[in-house]
N, C-alpha and C positions, 0 to 999 in steps of 0.2 A: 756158392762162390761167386764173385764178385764178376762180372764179364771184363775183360782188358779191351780196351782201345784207340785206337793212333788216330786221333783226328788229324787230316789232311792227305792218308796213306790212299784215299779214295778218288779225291779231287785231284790231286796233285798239289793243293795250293798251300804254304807259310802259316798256316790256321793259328799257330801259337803266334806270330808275330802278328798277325792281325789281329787276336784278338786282345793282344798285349795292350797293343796301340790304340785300341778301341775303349780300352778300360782304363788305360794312362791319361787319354782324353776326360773321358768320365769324371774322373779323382781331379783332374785341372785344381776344380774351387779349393781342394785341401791346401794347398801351396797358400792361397791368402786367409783360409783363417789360421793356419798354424801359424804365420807370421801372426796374426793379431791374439794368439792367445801366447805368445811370447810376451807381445806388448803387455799384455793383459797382466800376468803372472809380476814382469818390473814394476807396473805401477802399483803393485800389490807389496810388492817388498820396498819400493820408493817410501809411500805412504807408512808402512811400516817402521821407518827408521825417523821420519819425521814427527810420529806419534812420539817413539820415544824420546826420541831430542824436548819434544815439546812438553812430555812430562818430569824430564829435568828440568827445564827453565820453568815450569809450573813450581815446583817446589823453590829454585832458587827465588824465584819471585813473590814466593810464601813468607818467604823468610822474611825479606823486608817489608811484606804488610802486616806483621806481627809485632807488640813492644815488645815479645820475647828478643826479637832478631835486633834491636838497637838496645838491649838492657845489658849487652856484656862488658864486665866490669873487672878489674884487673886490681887484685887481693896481696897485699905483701903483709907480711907481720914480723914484727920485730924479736920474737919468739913464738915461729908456729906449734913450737911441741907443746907450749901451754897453752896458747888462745891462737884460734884462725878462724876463720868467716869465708861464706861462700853465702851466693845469690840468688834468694827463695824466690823473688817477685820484683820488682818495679823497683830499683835500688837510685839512689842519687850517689855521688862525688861526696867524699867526708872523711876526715882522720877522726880516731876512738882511740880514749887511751883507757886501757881492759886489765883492773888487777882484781883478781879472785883468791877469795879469803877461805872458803871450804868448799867441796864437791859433794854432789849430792850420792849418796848412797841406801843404798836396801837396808832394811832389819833384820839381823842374825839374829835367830833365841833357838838357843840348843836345850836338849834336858840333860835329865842329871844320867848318868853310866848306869847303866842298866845289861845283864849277861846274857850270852849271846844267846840265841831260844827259847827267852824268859817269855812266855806266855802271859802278855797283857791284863787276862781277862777282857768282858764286858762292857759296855758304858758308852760313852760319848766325850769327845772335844768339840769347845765351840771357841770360832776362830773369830775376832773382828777387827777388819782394815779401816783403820780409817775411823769416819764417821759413818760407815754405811752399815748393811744390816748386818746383822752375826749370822755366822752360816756353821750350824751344828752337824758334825760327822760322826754318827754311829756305827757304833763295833757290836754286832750281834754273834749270836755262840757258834753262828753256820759261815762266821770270815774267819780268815786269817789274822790272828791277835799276836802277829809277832810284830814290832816295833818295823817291819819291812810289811807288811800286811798291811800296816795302818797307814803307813808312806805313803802307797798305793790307794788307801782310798781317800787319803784327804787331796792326794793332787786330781780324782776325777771328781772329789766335789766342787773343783774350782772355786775354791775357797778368797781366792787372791793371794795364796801362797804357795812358795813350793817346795815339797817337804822330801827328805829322803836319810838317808842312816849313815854316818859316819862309826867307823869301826877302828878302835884304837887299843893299845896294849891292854888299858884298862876295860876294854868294854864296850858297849856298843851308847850311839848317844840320837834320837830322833830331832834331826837340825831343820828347823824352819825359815826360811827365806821368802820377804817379801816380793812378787812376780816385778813389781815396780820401784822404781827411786824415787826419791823426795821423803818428804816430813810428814807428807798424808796417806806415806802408806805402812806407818808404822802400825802395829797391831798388838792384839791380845790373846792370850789362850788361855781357857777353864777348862779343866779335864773333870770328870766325874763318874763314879761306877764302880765296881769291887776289882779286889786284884791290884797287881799295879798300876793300872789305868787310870783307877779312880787318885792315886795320889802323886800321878807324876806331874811335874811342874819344867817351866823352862826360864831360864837364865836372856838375859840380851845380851851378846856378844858384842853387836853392833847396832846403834842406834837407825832411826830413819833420818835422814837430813837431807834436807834439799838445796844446792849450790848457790854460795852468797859472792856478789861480786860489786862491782862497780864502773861503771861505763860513763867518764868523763866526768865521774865526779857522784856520779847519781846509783844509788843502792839500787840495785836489782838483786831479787830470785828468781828461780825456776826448780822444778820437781826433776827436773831432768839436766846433763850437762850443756844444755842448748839453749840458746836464747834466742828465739824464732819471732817472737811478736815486740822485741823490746826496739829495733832501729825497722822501718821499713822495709822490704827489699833485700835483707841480710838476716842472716842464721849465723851467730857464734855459737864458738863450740869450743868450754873451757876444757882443758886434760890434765893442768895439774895448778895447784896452790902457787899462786906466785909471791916472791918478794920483792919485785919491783913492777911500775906501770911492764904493760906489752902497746906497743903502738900499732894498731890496724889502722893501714889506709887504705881508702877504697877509691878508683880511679876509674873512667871511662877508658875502654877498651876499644880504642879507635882501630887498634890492626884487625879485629876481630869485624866492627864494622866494615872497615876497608876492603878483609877478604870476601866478607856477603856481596857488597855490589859488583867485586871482579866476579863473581861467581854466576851472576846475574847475567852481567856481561857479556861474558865467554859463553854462557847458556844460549844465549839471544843470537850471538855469533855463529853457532855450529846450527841453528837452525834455518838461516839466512845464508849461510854457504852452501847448504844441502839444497834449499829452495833454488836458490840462482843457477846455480848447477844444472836442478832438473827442467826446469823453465826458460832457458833460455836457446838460443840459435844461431850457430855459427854459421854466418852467409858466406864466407870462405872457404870452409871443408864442406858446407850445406848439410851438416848433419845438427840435430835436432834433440835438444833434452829429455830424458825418459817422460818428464811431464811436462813438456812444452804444448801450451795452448788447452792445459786442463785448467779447468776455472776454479777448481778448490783450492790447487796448488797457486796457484797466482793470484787471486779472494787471501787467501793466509797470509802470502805473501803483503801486497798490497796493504792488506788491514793491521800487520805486524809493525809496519813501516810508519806507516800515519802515525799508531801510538807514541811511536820512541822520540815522534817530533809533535806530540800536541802539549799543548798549554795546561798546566794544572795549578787549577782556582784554589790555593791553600793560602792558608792565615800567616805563609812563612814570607821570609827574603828571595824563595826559590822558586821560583813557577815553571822552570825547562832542565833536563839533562843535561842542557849544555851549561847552567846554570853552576853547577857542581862538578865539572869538567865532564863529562861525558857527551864526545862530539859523535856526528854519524859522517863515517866517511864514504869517498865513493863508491859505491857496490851494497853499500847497505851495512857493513859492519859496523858496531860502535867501536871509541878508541877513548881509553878512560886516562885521563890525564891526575896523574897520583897528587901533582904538586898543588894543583888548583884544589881538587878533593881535600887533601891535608889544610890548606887555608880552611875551608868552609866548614872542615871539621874542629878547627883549632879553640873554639871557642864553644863555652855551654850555651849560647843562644843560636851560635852559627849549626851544631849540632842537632837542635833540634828542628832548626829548619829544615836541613836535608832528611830528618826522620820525616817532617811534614811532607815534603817533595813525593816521597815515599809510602809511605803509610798512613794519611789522612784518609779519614774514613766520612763519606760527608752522605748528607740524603740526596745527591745528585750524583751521576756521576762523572760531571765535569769537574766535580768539586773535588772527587776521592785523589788518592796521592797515585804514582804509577805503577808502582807495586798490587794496590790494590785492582787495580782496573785489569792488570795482564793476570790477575791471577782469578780476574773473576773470568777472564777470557778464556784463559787455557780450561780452568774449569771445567766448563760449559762445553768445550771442543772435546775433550776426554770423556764427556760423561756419556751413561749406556745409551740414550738419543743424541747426542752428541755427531758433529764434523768427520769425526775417525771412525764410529763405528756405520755410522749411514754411507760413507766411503768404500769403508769394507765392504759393506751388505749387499751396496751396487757393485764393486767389482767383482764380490764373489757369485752373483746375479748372473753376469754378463759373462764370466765367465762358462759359469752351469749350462748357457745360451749355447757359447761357441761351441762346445764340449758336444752336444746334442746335433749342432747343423754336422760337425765333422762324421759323428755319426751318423746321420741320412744319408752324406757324402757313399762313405764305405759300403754301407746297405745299397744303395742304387747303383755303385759299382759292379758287388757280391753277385747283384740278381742280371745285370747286363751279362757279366762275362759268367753266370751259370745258364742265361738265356741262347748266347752267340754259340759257346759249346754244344749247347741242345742241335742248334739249327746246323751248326758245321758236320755234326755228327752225323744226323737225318741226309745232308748235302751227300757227306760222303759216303753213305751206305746205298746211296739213289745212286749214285757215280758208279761205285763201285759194281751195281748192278747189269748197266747199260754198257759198261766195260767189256763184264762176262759175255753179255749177251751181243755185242759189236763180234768178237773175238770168236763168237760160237755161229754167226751168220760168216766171217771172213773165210772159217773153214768150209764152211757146205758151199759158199762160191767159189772155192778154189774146187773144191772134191768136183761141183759139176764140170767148170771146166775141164777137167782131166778126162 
């Protein structure tokens, strides 16, 4: 059993407040790292929201180094239920006037009625698409020889058909369909072998044809209802036989453009309000930005700002942001001016100058466009040795650091005031004894006097 005891019951003396007070002292230094691992902690989540922001304006800034991101194009048809078009690649401005004369379709060949359970027999079909090889599917006595049987193994010969059983009043009928449209995938079938196998034959319900049309004038096919390689940059897509022109026009998509550089914009915006924010210093409250006076946060800053005001060497009319309306105003925001923009956009040369502004891609890179240069920036700041994670890696460092001193802190607390107890206890048991023995000589000097 544990022994019970009152340190100071001996001395007479406060031993808990003194040894309070002596360990209070002790822990002092916790007071300034816990402040600094506060700090520590904000500039971990500062850092954090700046990453992300940056990987938005990374992508917004994608966009416009890409011809994807200026190719959007703005599709009307004068009949979409017949003919419409949409933008495969690299498209330019152009009206088409699109009349289609047949659509391309599969080959039906059914056989003749045949009763339901009729066992096939034996033998082989041999299928051929097209001009390519013939592919022969044999029925041996250990399959199934019911007209469902043989379904089954011509669609795993992948024949380039696809076969199954139509079941009607009069009977059952093996309906072959080619897997593909056009005129090149019409086919053939030779049956051969005893039984009915060997003498069944099949009808064409429906021929193979592939869709015939007309694009300003100019005969085109295709095996399919698409027209992918016939105009640049556009895929039509006929859906029914017309009897008059359908007019497609195809238009630059300047709202589509317009919203990429707002988006750019505002990207650029929320990362430069997060920076100024945490970087800077109120000499009036005297209070101080979560990263004020950290050199990554103000290097970002700084290097974000030069960009949105350097000069780009392109082959266009446009060498500056402010060039195409986008000013920078005081504080660092940009402020994009629609009506200038819409000027500069107005025209297919003016157009592509601001795509140059943008997306020039050159062996220099004073030469590349703006887009380009911040998206090789951001990049490079995101990636795994990258700005953001060497950030991280140091604060989560320095943190691990603090973490450990606070810990020494507690330890050399733990072991004073297990130490001071030691010795108060020892005091008072020395007290307590010269007490007794005071107390026990007081009596025998009074006893003699008596």
């Amino acid at each position: 059993m544990a022994s019970i005891t009152s340190v100071g019951l001996g001395s007479g003396l406060d031993v808990k407040s003194i040894v309070s007070q002596l360990v209070a002292l002790e822990k002092q230094p916790l007071t300034t790292l816990q402040t600094k691992e506060a700090s520590i902690q904000t500039k971990i989540s500062s850092f954090a929201q700046i990453k992300a922001l940056v990987s938005t304006f990374s992508d917004a800034a994608s966009k416009l180094s890409l011809d994807s991101g200026w190719n959007a194009m703005s599709i009307t048809s004068s009949n979409s239920s017949a003919v419409n078009a949409t933008v495969s690649g690299v498209a330019s401005p152009g009206n088409y006037s699109f009349t289609v004369s047949q659509l391309a379709q599969a080959q039906t060949s059914a056989s003749g009625v045949i009763a339901a359970g009729t066992s096939m027999g034996t033998g082989s079909l041999t299928i051929q698409v097209g001009t390519g090889t013939a592919v022969t599917v044999n029925i041996g006595d250990s399959d199934d020889t019911s007209l469902t049987g043989i379904a089954s193994k011509i669609n795993d010969a992948k024949t380039g058909v696809n076969a199954s059983v139509v079941t009607d009043s009069s009977g059952q009928r093996l309906v072959l369909r080619s897997a593909t449209t056009g005129a090149s995938s019409g086919f053939t079938v030779s049956a051969s072998g005893s039984g009915a196998l060997g003498s069944l034959s099949f009808d064409v319900k429906q021929a193979a044809q592939d869709t015939k049309a007309q694009i300003n004038g100019v005969d085109v096919t295709s095996s399919t209802r698409n027209f992918t390689d016939t105009v640049p940059g556009l895929t039509f897509t006929a859906s029914q036989v017309t009897t008059s022109a359908v007019d497609v026009s195809v238009a630059a998509d300047t709202a589509t453009t317009k919203k990429n550089i707002q988006a750019f914009v505002d990207s650029y915006n929320a990362i430069n309000d997060l920076l100024t924010t945490a970087v800077k210093y109120d000499p009036d409250s005297k209070v101080a930005g979560d990263l004020q006076g950290d050199s990554t946060a103000v290097g970002l800053q700084n290097t974000l700002r030069a960009m949105v005001g350097s000069v780009t060497a392109t082959t266009g009319a446009f060498s500056r942001l402010s060039d195409v309306g986008i000013s920078v105003l005081r504080g660092g925001d940009l402020s994009l001016d629609s009506t200038k923009l819409d000027k500069a956009l107005s025209t297919t040369s003016g157009a592509a100058d601001v795509k140059a502004l943008f997306a020039t891609k050159a062996a220099t890179d004073s030469g590349n466009g703006i887009a380009v240069k911040f998206k090789a920036l951001t990049t490079a700041m995101l990636s795994y040795d990258g700005t953001f994670n060497t950030k991280s890696d140091s604060l989560a460092a320095e943190d691990k650091a603090n973490l450990a001193d606070q810990d020494k802190v507690n330890a050399r607390a733990a072991a004073l005031e297990a130490r001071l107890n030691a010795q108060y206890t020892a005091l008072d048991t020395q007290m307590a004894s010269l007490n007794s023995l005071s107390a026990y000589v007081t009596q025998q000097v009074a006893a003699w006097n008596k």
